[in-house]
BAZASE-916604 format. One record per residue (C-alpha): residue in one letter; x, y, z; chain. Coordinates in pm, whole numbers. Layout:
N
<rest=A&u=X&v=Y&w=Z&kette=A>
...
//
This chain:
330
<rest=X&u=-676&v=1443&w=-486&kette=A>
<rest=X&u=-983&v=1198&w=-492&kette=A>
<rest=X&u=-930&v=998&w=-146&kette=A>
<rest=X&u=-1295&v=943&w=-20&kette=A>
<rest=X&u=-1470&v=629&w=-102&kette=A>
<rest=X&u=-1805&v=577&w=-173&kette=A>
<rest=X&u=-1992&v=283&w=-280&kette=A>
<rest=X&u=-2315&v=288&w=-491&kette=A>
<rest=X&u=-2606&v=124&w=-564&kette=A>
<rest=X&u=-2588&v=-160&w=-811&kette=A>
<rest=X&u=-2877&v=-195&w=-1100&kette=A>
<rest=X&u=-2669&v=-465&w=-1281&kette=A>
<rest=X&u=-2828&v=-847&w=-1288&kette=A>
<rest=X&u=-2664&v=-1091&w=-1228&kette=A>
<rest=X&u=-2340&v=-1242&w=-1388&kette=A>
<rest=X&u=-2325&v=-1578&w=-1539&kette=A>
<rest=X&u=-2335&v=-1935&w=-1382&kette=A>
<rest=X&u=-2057&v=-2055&w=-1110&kette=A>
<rest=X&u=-1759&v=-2148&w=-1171&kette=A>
<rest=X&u=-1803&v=-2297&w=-775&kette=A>
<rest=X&u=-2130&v=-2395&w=-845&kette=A>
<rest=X&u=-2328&v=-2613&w=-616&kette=A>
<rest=X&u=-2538&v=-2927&w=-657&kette=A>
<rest=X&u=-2786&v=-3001&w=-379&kette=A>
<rest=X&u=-2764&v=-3342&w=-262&kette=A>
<rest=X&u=-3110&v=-3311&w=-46&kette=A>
<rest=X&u=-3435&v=-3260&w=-243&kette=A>
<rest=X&u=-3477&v=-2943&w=-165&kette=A>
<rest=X&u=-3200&v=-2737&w=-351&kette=A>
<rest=X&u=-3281&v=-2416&w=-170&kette=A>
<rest=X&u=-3170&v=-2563&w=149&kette=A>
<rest=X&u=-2896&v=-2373&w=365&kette=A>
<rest=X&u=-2679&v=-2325&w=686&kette=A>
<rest=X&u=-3007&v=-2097&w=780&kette=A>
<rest=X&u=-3261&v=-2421&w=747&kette=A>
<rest=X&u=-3449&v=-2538&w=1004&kette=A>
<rest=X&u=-3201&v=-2737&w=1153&kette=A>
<rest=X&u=-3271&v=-3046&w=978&kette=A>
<rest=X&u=-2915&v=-3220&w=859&kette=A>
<rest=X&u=-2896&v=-3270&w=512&kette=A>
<rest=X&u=-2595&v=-3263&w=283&kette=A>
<rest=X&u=-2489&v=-3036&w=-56&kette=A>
<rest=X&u=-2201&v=-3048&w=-270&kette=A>
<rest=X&u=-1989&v=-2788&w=-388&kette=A>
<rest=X&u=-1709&v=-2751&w=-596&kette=A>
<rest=X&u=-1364&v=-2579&w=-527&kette=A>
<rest=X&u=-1049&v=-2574&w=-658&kette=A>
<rest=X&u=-947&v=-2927&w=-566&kette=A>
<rest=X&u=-1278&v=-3094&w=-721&kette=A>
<rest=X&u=-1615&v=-3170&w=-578&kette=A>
<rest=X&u=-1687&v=-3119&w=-176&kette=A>
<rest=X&u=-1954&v=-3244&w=71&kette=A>
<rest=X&u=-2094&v=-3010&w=365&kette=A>
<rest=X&u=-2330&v=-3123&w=559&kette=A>
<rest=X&u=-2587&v=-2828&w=708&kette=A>
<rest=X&u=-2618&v=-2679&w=921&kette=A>
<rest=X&u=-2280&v=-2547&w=1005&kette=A>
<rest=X&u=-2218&v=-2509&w=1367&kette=A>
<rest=X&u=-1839&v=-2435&w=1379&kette=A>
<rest=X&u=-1700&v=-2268&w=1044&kette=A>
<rest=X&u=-1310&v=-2153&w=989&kette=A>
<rest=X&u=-1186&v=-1919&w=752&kette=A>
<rest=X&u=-808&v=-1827&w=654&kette=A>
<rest=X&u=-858&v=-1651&w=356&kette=A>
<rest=X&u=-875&v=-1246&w=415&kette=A>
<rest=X&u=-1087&v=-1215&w=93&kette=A>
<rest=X&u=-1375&v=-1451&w=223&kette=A>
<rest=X&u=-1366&v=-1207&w=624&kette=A>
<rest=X&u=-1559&v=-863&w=525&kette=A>
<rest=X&u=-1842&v=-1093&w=327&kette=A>
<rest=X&u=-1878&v=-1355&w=623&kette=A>
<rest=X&u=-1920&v=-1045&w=867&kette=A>
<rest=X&u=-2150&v=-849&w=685&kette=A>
<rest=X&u=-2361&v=-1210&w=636&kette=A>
<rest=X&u=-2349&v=-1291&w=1024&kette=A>
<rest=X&u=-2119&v=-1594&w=1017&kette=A>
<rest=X&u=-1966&v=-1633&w=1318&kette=A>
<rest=X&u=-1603&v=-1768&w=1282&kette=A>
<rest=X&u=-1481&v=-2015&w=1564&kette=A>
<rest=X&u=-1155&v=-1945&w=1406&kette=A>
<rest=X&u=-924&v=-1764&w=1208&kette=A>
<rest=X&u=-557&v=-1580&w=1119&kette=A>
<rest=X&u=-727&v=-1280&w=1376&kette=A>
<rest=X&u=-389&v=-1067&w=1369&kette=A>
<rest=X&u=-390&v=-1058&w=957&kette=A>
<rest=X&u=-758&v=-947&w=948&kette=A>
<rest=X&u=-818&v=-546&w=909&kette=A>
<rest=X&u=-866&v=-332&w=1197&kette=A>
<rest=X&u=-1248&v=-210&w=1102&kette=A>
<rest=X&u=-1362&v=-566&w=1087&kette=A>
<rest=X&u=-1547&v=-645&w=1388&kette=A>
<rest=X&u=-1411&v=-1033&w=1415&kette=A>
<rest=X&u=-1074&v=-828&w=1483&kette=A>
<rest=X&u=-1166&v=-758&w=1870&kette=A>
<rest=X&u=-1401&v=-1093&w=1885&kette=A>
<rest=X&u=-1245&v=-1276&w=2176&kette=A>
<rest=X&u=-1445&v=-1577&w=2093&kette=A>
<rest=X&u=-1250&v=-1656&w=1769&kette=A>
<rest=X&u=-960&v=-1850&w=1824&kette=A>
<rest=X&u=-630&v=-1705&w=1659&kette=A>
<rest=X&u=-440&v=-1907&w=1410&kette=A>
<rest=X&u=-176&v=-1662&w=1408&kette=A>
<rest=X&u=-8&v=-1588&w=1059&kette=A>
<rest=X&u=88&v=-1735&w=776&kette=A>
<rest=X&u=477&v=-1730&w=837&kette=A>
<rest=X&u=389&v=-1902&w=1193&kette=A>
<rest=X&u=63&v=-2072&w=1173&kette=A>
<rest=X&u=-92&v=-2221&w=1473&kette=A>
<rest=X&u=-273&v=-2507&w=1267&kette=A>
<rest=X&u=-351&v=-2747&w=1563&kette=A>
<rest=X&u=-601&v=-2487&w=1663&kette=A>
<rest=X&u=-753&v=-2598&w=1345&kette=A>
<rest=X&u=-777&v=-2926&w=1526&kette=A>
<rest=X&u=-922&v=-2781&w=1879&kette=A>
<rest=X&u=-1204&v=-2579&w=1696&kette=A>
<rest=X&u=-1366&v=-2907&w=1566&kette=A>
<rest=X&u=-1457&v=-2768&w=1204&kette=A>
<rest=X&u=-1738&v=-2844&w=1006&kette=A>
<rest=X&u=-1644&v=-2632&w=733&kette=A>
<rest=X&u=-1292&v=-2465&w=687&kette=A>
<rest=X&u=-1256&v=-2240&w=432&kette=A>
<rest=X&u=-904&v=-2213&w=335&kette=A>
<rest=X&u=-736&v=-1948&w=46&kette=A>
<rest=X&u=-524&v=-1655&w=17&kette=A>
<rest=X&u=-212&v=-1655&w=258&kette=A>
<rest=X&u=-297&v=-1987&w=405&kette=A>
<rest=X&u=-352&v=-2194&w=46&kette=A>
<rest=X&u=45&v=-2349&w=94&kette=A>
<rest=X&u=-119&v=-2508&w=418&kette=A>
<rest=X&u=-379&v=-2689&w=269&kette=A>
<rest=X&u=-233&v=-3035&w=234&kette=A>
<rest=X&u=-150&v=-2937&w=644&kette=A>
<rest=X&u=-462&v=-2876&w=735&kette=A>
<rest=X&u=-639&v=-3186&w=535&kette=A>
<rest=X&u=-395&v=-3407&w=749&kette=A>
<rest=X&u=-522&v=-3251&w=1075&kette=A>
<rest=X&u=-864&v=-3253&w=989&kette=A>
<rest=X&u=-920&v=-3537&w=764&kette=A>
<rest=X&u=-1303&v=-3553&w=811&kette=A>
<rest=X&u=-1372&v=-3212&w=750&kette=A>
<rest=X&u=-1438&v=-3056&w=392&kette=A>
<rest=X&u=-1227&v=-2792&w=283&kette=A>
<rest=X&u=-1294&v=-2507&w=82&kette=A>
<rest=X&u=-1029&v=-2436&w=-138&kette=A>
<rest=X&u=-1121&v=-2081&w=-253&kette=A>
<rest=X&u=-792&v=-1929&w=-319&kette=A>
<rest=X&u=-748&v=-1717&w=-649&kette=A>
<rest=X&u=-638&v=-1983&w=-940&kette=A>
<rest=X&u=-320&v=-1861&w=-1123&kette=A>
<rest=X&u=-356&v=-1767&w=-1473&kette=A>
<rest=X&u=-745&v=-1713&w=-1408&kette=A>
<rest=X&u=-902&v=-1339&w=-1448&kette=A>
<rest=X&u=-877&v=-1209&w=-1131&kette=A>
<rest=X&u=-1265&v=-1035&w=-1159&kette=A>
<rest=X&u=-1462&v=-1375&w=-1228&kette=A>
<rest=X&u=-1221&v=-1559&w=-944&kette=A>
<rest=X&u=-1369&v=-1265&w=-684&kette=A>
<rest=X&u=-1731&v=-1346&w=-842&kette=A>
<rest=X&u=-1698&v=-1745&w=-828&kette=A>
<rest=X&u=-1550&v=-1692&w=-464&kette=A>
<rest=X&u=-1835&v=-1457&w=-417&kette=A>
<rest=X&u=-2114&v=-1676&w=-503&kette=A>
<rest=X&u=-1991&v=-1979&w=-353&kette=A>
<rest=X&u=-2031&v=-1835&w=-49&kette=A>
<rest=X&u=-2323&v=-1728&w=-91&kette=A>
<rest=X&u=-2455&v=-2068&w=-162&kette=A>
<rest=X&u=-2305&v=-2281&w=140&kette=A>
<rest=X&u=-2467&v=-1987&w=387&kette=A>
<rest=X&u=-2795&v=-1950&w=182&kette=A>
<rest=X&u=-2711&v=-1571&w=78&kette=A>
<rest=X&u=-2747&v=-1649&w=-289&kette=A>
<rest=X&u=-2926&v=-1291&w=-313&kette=A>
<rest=X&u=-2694&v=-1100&w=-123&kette=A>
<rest=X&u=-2368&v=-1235&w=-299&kette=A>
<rest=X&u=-2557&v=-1136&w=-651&kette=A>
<rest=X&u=-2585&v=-771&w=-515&kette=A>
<rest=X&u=-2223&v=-804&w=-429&kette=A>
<rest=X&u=-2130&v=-897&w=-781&kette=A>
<rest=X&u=-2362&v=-678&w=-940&kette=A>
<rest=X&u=-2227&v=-384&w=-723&kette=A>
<rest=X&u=-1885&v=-497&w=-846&kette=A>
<rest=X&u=-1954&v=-547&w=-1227&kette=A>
<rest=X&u=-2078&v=-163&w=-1213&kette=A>
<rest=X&u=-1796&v=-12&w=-1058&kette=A>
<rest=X&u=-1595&v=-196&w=-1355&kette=A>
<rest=X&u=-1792&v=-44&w=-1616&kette=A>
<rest=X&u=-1796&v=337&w=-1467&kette=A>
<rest=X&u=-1450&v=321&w=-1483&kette=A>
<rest=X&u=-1487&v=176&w=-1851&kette=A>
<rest=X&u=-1694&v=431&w=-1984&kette=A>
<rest=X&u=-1536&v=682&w=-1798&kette=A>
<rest=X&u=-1176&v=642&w=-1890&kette=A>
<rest=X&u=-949&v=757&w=-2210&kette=A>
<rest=X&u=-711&v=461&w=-2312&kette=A>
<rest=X&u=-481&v=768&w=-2389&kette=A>
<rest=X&u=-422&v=875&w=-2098&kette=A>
<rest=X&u=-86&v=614&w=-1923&kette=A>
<rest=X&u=-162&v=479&w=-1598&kette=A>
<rest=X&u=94&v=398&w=-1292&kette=A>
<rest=X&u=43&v=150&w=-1015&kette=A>
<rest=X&u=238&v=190&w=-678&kette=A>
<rest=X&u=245&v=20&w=-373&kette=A>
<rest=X&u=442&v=218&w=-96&kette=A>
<rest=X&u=600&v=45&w=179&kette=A>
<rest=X&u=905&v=109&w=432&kette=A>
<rest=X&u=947&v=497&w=303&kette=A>
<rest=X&u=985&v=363&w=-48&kette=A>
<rest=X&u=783&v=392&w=-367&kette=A>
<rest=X&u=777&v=79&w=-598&kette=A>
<rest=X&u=662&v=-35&w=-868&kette=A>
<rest=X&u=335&v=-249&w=-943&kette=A>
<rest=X&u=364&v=-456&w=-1267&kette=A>
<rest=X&u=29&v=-417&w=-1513&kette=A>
<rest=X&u=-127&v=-792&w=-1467&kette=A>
<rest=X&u=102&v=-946&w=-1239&kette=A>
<rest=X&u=206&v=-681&w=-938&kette=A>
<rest=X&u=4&v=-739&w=-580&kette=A>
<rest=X&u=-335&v=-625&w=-564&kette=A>
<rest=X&u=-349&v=-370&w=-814&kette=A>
<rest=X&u=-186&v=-536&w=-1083&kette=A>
<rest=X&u=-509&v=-697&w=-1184&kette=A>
<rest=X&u=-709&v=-334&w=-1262&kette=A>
<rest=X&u=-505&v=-307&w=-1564&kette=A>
<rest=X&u=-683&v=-606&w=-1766&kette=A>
<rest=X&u=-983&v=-572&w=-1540&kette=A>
<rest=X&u=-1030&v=-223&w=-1638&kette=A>
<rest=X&u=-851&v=-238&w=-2012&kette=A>
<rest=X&u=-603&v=45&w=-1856&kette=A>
<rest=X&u=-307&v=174&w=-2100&kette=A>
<rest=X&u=-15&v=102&w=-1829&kette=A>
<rest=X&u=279&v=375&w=-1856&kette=A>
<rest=X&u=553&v=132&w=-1821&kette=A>
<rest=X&u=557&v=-222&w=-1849&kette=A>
<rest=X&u=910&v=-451&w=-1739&kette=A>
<rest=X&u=1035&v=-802&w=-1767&kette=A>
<rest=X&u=978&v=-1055&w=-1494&kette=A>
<rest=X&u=809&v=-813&w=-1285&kette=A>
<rest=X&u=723&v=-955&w=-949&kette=A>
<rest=X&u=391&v=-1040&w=-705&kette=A>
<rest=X&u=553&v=-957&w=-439&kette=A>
<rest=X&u=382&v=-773&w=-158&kette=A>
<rest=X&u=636&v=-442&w=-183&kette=A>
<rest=X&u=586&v=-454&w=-515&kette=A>
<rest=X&u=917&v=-470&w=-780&kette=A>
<rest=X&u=1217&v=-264&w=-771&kette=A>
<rest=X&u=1230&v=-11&w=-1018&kette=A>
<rest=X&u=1362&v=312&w=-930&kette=A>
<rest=X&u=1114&v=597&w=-902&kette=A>
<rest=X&u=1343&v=822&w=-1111&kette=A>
<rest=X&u=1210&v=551&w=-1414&kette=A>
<rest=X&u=849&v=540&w=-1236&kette=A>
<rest=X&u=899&v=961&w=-1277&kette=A>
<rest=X&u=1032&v=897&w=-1677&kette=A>
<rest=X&u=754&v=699&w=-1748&kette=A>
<rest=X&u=564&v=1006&w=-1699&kette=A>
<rest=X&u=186&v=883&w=-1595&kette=A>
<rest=X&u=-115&v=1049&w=-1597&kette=A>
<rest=X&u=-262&v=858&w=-1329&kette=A>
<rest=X&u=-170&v=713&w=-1080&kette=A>
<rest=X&u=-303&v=394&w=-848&kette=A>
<rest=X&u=-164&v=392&w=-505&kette=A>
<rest=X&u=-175&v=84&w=-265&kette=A>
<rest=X&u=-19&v=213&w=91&kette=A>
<rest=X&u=55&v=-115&w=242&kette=A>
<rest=X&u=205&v=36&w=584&kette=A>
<rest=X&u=-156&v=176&w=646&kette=A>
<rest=X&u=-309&v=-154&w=674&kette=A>
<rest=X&u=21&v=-351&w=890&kette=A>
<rest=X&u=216&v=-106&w=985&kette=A>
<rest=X&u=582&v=-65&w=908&kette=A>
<rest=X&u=869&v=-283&w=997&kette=A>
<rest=X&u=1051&v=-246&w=1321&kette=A>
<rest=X&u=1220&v=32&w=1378&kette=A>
<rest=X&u=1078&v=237&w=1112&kette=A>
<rest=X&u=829&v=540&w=1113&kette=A>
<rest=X&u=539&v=523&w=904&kette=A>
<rest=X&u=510&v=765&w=635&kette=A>
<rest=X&u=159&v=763&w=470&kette=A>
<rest=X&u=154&v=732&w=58&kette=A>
<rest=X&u=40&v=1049&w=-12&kette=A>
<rest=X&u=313&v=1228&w=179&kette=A>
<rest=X&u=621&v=997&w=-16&kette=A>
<rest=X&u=436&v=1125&w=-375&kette=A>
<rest=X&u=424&v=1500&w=-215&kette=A>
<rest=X&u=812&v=1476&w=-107&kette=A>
<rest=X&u=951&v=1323&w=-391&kette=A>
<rest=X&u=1175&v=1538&w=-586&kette=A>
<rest=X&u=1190&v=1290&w=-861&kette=A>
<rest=X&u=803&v=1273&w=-908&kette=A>
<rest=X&u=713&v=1641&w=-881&kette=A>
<rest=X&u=655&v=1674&w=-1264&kette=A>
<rest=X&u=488&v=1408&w=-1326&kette=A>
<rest=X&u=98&v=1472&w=-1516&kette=A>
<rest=X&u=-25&v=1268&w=-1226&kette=A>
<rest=X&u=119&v=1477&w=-975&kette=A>
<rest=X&u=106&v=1793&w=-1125&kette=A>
<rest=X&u=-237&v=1736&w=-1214&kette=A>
<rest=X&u=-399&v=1570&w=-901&kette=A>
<rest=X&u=-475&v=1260&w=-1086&kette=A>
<rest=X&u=-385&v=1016&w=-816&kette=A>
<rest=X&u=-577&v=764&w=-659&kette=A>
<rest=X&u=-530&v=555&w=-331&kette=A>
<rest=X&u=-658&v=197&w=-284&kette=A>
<rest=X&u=-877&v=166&w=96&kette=A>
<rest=X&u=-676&v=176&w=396&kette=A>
<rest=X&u=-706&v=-185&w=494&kette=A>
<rest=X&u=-652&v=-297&w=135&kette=A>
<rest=X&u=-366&v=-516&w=184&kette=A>
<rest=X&u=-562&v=-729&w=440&kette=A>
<rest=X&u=-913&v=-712&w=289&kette=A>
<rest=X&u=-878&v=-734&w=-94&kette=A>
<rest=X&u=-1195&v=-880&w=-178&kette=A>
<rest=X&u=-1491&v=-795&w=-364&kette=A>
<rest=X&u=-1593&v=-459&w=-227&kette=A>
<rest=X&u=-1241&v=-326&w=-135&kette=A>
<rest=X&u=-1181&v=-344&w=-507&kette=A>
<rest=X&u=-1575&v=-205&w=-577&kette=A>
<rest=X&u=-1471&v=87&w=-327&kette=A>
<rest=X&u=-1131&v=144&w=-503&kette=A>
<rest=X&u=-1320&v=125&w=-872&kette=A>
<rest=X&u=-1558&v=330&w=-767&kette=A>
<rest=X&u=-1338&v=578&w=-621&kette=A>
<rest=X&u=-1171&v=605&w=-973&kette=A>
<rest=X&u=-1469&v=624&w=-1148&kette=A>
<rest=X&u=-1558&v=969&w=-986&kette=A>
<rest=X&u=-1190&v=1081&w=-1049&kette=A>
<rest=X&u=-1213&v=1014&w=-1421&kette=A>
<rest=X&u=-1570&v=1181&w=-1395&kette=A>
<rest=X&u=-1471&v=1482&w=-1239&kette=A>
<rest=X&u=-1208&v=1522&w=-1598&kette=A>
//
């Protein structure tokens, strides 16, 4: 079973031009939160149109889990955030000095208000608080950055990516992250047989459901992304976090070759008063799925640990990249 992770070294250039592209309002377009301290002005656009940020930034926000791992590894520091949905190997998780907006279901949004933003960057689990948190802070631009619906899912990452990249002057660094990304997608590419039926599963609460090919949570999107042949496609199938409800006796008659596994306990936790049981131990102990190719074979593949509350850009280069050595290894 192919469980270890490894990124590599991308030798792709660069994708094409942003779809968050920037416009430099100062004469010097190259100018960034890492100038000289001088306070000039760029403009950006986002989902909701065009955006002005003034430079440098001295107190930045961010709600949307996708935007956290890239901010870290870029030395942003946050003055505050939704700490208790961020992963556990993120360092802002133990950061005292970032105030908590607590979570999306109870949101703490007058913190918003107490940080005294100049940037907020707001997406993901957050995005139905945006009209919220324009109220509170009506002099403050927002970043809308949240995934558009009905968009390809890869060049929403790489917009997100790049846009970023821009407003904190790591233009380079976000092209390595998209050119680290756009090779994991083509090793699984040339790699894979579109004869061989792929599954995707997302385990939660003991169970084992069912991930719809385009529109089921998180990995949902690495069946177009990919061009993967999916093993069983339903009606109306759902984005919801626990994925839909089909039973795994028709996951089992579906009869995969491969299967994608997100374990969403291993990144929250179950619910109270259940025991976690990790993914690969439900697919071990299922009667129903013990004849399955995938099974049988060893042709499963499980998405990071912290997926659920870090699926950005490199959790899904990780997870591509971790498939790309299973289909290899064939």
């Amino acid at each position: 079973m192919i469980t270890t992770f490894r990124r590599r070294a991308a030798a792709a250039t660069a994708a094409a031009a942003l779809a968050f592209g920037l416009v430099s309002c100062a004469d010097d377009a190259g100018t960034s939160a890492e100038g000289n301290g001088a306070t000039e002005t760029i403009q950006v656009e986002d989902n909701q149109g065009t955006q002005t940020v003034a430079l440098p930034l001295d107190s930045v926000i961010s709600t949307d889990n996708r935007t956290f791992r890239t901010l870290e590894d870029w030395g942003v520091e946050l003055s505050a955030a939704p700490v208790g949905l961020m992963p556990e190997n993120l360092g802002y998780k133990t950061d005292d000095s970032i105030v908590d907006l607590g979570n999306h279901r109870e949101p703490n949004l007058e913190a918003i208000v107490a940080a005294e933003p100049d940037l907020i960057i707001n997406g993901q689990r957050f995005a139905q608080y945006y009209e919220d948190i324009k109220a509170l802070t009506p002099d403050t631009p927002i970043l809308d950055v949240n995934v558009r619906e009905g968009e390809p899912f890869d060049e929403e990452l790489r917009r997100q990516t790049r846009l970023l990249g821009e407003v904190f002057g790591k233009e380079d660094e976000a092209e390595e992250l998209v050119a680290e990304f756009d090779e994991s997608i083509q090793r699984v590419r040339d790699a894979y047989d579109p004869e061989d039926t792929v599954m995707g599963v997302i385990t939660s609460g003991g169970n084992v459901n069912y991930a719809a090919p385009g529109s089921g949570r998180t990995l949902g999107p690495a069946f177009d992304i990919l061009g993967l042949t999916p093993a069983l496609e339903v009606d109306n199938a759902t984005t919801d976090h626990q994925g839909d409800d089909i039973s795994v006796e028709a996951i089992a008659d579906s009869n995969p070759d491969i299967m994608l596994v997100m374990d969403r306990d291993a990144a929250v936790g179950p619910a109270e008063g259940e025991e976690y049981v990790p993914a690969n131990e439900l697919l071990r102990d299922s009667a129903a799925l013990r004849n399955v190719t995938a099974v049988t074979e060893d042709r499963i593949i499980y998405m990071p640990q912290y997926t659920y509350v870090d699926e950005g850009i490199q959790t899904y280069t990780e997870f591509f990249n971790a498939l790309a050595d299973a289909l290899e290894q064939d």
